[in-house]
Z-matrix of the N, CA and C atoms (Angstrom, degrees):
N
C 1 1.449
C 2 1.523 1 110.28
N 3 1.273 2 131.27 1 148.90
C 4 1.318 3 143.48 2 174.45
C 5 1.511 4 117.49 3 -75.41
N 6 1.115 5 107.89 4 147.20
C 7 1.405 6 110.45 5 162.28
C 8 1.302 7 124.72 6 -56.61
N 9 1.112 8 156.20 7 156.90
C 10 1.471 9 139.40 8 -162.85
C 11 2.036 10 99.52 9 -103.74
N 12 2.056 11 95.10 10 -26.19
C 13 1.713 12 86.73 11 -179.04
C 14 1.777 13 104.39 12 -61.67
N 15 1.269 14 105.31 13 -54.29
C 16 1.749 15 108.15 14 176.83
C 17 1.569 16 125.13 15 -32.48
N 18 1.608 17 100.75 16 -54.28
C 19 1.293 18 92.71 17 -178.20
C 20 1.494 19 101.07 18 -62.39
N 21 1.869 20 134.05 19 -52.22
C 22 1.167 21 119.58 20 -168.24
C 23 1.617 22 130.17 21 -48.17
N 24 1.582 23 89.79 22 -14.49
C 25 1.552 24 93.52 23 -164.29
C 26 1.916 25 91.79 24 -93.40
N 27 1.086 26 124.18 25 -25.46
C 28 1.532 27 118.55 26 157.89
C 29 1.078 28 133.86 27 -48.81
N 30 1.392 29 115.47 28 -38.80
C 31 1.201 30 123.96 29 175.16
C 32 1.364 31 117.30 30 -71.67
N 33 1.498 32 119.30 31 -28.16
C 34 1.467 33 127.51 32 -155.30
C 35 1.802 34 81.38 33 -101.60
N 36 1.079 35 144.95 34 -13.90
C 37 1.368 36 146.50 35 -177.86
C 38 1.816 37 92.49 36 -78.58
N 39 1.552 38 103.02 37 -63.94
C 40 1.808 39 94.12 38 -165.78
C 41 1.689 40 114.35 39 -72.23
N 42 1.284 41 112.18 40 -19.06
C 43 1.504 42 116.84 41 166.05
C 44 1.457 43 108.63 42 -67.05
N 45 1.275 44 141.34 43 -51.95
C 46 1.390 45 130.60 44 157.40
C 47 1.433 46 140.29 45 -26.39
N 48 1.671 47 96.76 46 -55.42
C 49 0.841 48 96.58 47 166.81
C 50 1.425 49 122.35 48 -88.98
N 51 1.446 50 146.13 49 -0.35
C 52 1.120 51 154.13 50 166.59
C 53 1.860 52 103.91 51 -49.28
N 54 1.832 53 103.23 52 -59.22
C 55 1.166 54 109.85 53 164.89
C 56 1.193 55 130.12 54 -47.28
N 57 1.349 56 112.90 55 -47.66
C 58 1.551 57 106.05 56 -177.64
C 59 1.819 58 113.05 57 -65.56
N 60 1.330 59 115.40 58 -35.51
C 61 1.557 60 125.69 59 -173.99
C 62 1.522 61 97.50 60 -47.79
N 63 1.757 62 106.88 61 -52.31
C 64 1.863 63 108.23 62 -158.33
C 65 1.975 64 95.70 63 -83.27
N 66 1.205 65 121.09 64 -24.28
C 67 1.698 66 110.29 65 172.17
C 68 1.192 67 97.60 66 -71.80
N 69 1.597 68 130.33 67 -45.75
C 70 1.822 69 115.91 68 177.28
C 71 1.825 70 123.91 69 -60.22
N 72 1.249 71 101.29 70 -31.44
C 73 1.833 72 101.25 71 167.09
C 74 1.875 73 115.80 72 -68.35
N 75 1.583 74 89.15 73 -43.44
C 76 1.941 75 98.91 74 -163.71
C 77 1.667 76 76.77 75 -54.21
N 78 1.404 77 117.55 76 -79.38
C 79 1.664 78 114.38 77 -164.80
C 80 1.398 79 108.08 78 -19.40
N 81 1.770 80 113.37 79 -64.99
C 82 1.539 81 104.85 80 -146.20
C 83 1.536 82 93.01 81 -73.00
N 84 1.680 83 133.23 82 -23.63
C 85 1.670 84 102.46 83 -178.81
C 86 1.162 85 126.66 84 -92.20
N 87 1.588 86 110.69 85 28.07
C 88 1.790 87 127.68 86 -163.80
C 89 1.612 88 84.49 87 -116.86
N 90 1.516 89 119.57 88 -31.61
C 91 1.804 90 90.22 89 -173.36
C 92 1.451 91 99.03 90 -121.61
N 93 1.959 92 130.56 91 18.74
C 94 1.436 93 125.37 92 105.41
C 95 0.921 94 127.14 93 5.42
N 96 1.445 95 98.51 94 -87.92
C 97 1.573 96 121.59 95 -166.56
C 98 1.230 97 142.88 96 -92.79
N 99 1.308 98 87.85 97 -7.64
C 100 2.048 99 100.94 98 145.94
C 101 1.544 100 100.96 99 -92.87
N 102 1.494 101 141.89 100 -76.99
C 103 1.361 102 107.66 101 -176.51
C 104 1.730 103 120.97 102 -25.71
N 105 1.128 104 128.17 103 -60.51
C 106 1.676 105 124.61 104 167.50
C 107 1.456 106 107.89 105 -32.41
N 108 1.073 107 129.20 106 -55.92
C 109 1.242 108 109.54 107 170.40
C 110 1.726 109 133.90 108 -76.31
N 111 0.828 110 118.31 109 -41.69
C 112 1.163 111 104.35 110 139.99
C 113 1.339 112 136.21 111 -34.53
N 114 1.072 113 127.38 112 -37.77
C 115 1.460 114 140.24 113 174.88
C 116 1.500 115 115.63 114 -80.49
N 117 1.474 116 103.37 115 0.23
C 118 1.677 117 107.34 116 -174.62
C 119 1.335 118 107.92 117 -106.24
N 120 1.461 119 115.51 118 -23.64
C 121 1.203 120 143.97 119 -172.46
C 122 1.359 121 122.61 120 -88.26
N 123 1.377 122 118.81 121 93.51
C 124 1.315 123 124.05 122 -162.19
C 125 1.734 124 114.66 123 -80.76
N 126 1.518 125 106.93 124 120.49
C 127 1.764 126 100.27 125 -166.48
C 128 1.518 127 89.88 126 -54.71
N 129 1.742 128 100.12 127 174.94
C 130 1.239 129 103.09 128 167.30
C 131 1.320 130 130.41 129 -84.98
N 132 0.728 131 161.24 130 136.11
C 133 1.900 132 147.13 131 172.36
C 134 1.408 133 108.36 132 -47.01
N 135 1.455 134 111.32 133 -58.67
C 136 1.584 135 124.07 134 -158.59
C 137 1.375 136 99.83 135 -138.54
N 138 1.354 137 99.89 136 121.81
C 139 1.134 138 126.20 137 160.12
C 140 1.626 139 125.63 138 -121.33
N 141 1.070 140 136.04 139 22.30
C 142 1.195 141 160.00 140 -174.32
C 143 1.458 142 110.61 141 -74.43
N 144 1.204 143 111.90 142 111.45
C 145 1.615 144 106.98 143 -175.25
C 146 1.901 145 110.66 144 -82.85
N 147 1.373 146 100.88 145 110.38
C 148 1.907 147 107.48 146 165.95
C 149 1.949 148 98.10 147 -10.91
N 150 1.194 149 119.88 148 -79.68
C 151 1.006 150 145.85 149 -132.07
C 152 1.668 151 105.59 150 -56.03
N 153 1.457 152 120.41 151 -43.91
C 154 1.014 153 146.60 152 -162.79
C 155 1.850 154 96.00 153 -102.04
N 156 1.428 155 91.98 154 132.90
C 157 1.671 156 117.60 155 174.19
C 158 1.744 157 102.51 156 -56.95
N 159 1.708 158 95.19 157 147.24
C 160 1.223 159 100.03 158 171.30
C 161 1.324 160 111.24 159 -131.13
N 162 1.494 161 114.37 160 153.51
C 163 1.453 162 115.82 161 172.83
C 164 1.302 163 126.45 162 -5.56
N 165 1.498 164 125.92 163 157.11
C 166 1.333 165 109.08 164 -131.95
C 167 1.750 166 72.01 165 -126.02
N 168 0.825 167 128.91 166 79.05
C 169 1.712 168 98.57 167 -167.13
C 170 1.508 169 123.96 168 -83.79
N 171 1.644 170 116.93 169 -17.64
C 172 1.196 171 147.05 170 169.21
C 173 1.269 172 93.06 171 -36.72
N 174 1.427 173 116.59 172 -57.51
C 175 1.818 174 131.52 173 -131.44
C 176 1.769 175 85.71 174 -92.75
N 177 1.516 176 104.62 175 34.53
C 178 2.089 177 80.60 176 -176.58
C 179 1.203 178 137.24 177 95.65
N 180 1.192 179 111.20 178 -57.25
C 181 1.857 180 101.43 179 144.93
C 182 0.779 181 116.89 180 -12.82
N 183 1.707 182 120.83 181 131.75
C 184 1.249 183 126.68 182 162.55
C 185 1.663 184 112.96 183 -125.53
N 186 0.939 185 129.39 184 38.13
C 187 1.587 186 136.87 185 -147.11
C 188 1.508 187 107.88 186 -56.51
N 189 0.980 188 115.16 187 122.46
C 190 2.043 189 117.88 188 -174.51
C 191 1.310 190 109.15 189 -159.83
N 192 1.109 191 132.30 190 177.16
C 193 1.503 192 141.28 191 -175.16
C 194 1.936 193 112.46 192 -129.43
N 195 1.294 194 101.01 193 133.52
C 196 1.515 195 87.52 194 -164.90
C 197 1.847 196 87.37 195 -123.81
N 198 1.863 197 110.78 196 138.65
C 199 1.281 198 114.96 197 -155.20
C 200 1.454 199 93.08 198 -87.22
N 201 1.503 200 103.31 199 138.60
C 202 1.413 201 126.13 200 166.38
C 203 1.281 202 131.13 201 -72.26
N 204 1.898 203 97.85 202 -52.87
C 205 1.530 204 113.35 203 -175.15
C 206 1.535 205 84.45 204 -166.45
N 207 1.195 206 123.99 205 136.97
C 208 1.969 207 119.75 206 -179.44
C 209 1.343 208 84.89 207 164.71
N 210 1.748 209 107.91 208 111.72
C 211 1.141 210 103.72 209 133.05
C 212 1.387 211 152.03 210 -35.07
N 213 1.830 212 110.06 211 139.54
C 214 1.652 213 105.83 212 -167.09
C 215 1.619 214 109.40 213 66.24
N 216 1.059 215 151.49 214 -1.72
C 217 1.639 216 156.06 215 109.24
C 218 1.271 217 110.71 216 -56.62
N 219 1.694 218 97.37 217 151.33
C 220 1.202 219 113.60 218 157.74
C 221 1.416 220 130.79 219 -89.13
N 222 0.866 221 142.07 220 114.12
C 223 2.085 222 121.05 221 168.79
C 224 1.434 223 112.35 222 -25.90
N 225 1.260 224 102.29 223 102.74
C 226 1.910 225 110.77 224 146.91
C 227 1.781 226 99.53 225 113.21
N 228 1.699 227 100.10 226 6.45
C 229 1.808 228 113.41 227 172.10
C 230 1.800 229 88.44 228 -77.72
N 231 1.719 230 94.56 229 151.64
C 232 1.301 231 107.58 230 -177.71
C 233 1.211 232 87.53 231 -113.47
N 234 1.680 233 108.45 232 158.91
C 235 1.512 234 129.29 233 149.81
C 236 1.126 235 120.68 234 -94.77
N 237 1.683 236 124.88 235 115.10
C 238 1.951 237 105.03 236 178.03
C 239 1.685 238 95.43 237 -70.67
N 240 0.994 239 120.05 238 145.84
C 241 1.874 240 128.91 239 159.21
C 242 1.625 241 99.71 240 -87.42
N 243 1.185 242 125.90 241 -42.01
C 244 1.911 243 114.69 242 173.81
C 245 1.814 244 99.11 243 52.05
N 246 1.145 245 112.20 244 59.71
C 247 1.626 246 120.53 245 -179.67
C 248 1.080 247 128.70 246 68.67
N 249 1.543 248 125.91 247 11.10
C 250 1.141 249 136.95 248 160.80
C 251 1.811 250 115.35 249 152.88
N 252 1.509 251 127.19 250 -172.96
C 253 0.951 252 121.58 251 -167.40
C 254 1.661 253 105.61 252 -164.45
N 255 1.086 254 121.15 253 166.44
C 256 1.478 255 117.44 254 170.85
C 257 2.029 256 104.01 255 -140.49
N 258 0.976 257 106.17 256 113.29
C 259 1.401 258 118.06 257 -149.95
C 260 1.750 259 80.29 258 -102.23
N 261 1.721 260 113.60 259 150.55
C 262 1.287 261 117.87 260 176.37
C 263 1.883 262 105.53 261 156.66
N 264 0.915 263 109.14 262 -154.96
C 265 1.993 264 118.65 263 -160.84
C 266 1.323 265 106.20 264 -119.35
N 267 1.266 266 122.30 265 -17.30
C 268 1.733 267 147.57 266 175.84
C 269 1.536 268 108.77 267 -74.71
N 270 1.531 269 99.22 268 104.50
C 271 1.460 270 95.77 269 153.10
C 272 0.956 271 141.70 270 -15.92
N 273 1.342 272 120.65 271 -21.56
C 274 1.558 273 126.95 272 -152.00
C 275 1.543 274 97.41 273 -132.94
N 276 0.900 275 108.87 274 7.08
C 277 1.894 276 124.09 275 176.41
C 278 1.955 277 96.10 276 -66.15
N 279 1.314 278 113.96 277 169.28
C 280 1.616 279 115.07 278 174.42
C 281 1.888 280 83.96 279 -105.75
N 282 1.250 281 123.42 280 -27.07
C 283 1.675 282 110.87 281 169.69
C 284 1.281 283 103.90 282 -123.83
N 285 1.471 284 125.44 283 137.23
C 286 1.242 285 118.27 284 172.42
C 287 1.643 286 99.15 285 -110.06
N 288 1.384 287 92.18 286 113.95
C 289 1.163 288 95.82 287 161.21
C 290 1.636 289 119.57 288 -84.93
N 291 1.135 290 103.43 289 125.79
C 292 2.104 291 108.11 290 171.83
C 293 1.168 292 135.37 291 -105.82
N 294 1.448 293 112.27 292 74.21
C 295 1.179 294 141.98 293 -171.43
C 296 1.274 295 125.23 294 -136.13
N 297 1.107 296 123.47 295 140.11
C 298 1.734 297 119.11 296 -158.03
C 299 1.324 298 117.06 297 -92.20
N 300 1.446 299 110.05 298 -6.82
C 301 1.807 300 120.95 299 159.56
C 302 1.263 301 115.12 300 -69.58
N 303 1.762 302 122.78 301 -34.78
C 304 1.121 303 107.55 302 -164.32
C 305 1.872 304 109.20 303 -87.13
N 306 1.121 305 112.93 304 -178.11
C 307 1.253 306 122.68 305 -172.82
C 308 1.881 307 97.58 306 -120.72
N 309 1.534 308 93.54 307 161.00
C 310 1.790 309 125.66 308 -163.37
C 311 1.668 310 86.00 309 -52.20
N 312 1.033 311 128.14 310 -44.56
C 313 1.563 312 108.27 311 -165.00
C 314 1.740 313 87.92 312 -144.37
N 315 1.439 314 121.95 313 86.43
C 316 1.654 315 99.87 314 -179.85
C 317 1.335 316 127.52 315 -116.05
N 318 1.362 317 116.27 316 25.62
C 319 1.409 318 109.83 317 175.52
C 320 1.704 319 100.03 318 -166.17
N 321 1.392 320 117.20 319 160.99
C 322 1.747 321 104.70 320 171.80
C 323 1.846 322 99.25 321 -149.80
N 324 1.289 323 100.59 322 147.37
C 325 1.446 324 123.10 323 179.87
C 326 1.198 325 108.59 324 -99.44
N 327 1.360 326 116.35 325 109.03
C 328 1.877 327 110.58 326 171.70
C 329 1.376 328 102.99 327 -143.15
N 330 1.544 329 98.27 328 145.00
C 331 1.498 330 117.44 329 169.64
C 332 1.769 331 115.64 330 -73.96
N 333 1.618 332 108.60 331 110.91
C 334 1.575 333 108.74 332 160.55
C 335 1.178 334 130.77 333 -146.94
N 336 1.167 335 130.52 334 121.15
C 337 1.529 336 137.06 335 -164.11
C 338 1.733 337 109.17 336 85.62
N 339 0.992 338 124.62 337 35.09
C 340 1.394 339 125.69 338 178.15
C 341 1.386 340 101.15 339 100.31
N 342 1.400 341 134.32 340 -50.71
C 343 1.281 342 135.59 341 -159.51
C 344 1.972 343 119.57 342 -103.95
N 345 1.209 344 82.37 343 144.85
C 346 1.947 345 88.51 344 -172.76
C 347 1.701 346 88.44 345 -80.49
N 348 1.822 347 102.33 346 147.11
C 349 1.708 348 107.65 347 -173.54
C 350 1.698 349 73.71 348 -146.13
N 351 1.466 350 85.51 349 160.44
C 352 1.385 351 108.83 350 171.59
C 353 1.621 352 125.51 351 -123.33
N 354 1.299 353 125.97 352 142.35
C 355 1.440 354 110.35 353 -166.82
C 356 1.708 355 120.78 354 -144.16
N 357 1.283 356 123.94 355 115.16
C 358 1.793 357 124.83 356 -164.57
C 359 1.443 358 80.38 357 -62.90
N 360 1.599 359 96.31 358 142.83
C 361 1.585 360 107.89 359 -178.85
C 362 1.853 361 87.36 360 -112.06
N 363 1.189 362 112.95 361 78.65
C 364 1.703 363 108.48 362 -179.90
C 365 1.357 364 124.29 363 40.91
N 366 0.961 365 112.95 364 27.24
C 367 1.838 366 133.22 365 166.64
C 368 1.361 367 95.37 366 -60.00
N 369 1.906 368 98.44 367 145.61
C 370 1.773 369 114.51 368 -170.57
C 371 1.699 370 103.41 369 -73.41
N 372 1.469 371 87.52 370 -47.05
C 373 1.559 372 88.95 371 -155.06
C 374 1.887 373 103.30 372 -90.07
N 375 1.349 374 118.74 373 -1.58
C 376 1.816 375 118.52 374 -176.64
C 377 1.179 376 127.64 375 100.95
N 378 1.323 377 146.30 376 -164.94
C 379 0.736 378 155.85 377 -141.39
C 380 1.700 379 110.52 378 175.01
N 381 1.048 380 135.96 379 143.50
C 382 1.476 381 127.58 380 -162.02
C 383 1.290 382 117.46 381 -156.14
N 384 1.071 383 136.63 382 141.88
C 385 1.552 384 124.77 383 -159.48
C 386 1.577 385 98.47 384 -156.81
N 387 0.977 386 140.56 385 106.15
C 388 1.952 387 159.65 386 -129.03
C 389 1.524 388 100.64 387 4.71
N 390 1.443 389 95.87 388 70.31
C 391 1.964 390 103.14 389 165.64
C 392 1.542 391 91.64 390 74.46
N 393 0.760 392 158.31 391 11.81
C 394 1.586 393 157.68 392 177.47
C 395 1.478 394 133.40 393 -115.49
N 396 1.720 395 115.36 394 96.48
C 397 1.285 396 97.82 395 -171.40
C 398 1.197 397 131.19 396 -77.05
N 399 1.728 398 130.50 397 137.43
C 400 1.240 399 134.02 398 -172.12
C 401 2.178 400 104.41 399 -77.22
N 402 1.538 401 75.16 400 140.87
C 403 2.019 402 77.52 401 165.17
C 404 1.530 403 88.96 402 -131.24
N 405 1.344 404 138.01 403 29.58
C 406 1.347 405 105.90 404 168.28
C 407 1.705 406 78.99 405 -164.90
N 408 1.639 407 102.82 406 171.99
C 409 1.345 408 104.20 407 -166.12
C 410 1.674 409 100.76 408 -85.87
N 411 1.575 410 119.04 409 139.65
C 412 1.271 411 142.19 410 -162.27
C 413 1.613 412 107.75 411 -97.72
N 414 1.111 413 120.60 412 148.28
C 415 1.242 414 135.16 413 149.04
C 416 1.872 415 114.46 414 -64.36
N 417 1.692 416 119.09 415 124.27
C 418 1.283 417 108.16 416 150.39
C 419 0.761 418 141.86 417 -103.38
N 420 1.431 419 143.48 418 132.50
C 421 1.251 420 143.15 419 120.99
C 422 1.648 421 160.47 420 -41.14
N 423 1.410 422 122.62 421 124.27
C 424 1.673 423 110.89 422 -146.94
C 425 1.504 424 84.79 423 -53.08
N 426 1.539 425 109.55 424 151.36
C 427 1.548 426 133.71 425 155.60
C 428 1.273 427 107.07 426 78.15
N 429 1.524 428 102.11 427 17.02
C 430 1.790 429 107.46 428 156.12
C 431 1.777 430 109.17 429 -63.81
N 432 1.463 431 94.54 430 114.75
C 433 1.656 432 88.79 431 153.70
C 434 1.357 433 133.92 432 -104.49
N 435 1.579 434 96.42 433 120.89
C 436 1.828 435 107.90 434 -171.79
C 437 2.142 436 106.91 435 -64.55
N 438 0.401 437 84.82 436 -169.09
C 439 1.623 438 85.37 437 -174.24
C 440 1.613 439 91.93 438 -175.96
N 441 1.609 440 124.65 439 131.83
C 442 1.433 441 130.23 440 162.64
C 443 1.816 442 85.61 441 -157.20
N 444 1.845 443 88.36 442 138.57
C 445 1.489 444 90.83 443 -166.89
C 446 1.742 445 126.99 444 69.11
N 447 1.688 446 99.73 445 -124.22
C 448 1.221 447 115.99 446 175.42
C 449 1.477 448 94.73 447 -115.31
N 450 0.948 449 122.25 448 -20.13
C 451 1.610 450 126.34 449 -168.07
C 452 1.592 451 106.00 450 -52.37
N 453 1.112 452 132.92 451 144.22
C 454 1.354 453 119.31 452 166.48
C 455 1.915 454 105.08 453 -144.17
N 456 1.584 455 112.61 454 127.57
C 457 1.597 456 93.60 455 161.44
C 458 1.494 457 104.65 456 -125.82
N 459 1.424 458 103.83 457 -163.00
C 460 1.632 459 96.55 458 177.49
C 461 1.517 460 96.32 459 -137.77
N 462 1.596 461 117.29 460 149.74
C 463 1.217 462 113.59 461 -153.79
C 464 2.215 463 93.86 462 -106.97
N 465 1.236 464 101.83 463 142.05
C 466 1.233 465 119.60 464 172.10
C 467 1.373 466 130.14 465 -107.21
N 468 1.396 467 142.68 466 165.15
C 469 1.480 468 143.84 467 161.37
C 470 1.641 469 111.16 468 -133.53
């Protein structure tokens, strides 16, 4: 026969862990179901207000991205942006990046208010701009380096 503390302390072991099993499911179908939404929710492309001047590109600008480290690039190949870009793993991207961090469509380059900004289009893993991840769309600067994945370029004018 058992001690009666042993068995109590068995019991209080599988009730613990019983708890911990149903807080580890509630979690994983609570951030499910916000990724799903998110995922239902199509970023916008353009958000660029009519109203407000855009890049000047006439005036000299040359705004492009020149590759750092990115698969399927070479080091020191430029990207023209030509008023913007939608950077991502998708064929149908204006850069494909080919890298297994990035996502089908994960980041976009657009000209607004004079200046080229960059913006994570709800990508898992981010978007990064000198070691720093962006949550909202950024202002650039020449010899910003974007970073998605492992990919890295640095942005020019």
């Amino acid at each position: 026969m058992e001690d009666p503390v042993v068995a109590l302390l068995k019991f209080a072991f599988l009730a613990i862990l019983y708890l911990f099993l149903v807080w580890v499911v509630s979690s994983a179908r609570r951030e499910l179901a916000r990724t799903a939404e998110v995922a239902t929710e199509p970023p916008p492309l353009h958000t660029e207000r009519p109203s407000e001047p855009m890049l000047d590109l006439a005036g000299g600008l040359n705004p492009r991205l020149e590759v750092i480290a990115a698969m399927g690039h070479s080091p020191g190949a430029e990207v023209p942006l030509n008023g913007g870009a939608t950077l991502g793993r998708s064929a149908s991207a204006d850069v494909v990046v080919d890298d297994p961090f990035a996502s089908a469509v994960h980041a976009r380059i657009f000209p607004q208010g004079g200046f080229m900004w960059i913006e994570d289009l709800g990508s898992t893993n981010g978007t990064y701009v000198n070691g720093r991840r962006i949550d909202a769309p950024q202002r650039l600067r020449p010899s910003d380096v974007i970073r998605i994945g492992d990919s890295e370029y640095r942005y020019w004018e």
